[in-house]
C-alpha positions as CSV (number, residue, x, y, z in Angstrom):
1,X,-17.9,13.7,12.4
2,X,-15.0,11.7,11.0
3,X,-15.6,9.9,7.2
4,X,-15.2,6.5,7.5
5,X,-12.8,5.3,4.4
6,X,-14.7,2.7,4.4
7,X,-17.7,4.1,3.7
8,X,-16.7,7.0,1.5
9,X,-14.8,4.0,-0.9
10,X,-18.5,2.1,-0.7
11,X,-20.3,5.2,-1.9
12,X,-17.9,5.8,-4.9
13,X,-18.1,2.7,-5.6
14,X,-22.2,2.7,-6.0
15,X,-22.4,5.6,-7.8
16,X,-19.6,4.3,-10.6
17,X,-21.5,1.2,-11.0
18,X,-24.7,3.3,-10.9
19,X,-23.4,5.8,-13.8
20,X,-21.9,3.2,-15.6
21,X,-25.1,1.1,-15.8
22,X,-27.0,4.4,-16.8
23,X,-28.8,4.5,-14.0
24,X,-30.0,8.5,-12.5
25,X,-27.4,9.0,-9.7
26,X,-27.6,11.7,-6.5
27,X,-24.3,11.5,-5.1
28,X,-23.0,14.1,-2.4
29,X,-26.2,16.4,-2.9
30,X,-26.0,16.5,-6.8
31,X,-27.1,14.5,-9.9
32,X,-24.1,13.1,-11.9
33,X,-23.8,11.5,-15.2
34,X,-21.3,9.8,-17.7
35,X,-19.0,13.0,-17.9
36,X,-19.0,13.3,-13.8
37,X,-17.3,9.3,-14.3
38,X,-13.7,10.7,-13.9
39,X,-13.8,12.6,-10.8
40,X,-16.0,10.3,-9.2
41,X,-12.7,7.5,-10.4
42,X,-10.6,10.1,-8.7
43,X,-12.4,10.2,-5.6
44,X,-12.6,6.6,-5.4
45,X,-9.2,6.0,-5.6
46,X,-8.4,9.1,-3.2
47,X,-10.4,6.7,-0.7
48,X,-8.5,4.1,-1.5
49,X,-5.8,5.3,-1.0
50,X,-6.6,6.8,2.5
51,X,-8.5,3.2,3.4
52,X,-5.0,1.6,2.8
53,X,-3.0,4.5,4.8
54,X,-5.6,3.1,7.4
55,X,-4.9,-0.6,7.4
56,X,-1.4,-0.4,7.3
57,X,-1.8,1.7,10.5
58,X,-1.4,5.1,9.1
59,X,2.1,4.8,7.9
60,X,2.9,6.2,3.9
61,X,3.2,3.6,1.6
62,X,6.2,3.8,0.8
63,X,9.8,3.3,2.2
64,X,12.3,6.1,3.0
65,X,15.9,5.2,1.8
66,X,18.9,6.1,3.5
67,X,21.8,7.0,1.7
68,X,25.3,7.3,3.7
């Protein structure tokens, strides 16, 4: 089964609002807490990234110059 950026950027996003308002979070089979916050920001913006690879129709987002 394929991830869905989409998705996988919605579930980071719940579960850094969820640790950051304290709450008891389960997220991909295992409890995190306030010290799990920066690789769950990590993997958020991983997704975003690929989320935006995916809107601008899978092209890098940046431009190659040419130097002659």
């Amino acid at each position: 089964m394929a991830l869905n950026p989409q998705d996988m950027l919605d579930k980071y996003l719940q579960a850094e609002a969820d640790v950051l308002a304290g709450k008891d979070v389960t997220f991909n089979g295992r409890r995190v807490v306030m010290s799990d916050l920066p690789a769950i920001i990590k993997g958020r913006q991983e997704w975003e990234r690929r989320l935006a690879q995916v809107q601008r129709g899978g092209r890098p987002g940046y431009s190659l110059a040419v130097f002659d």
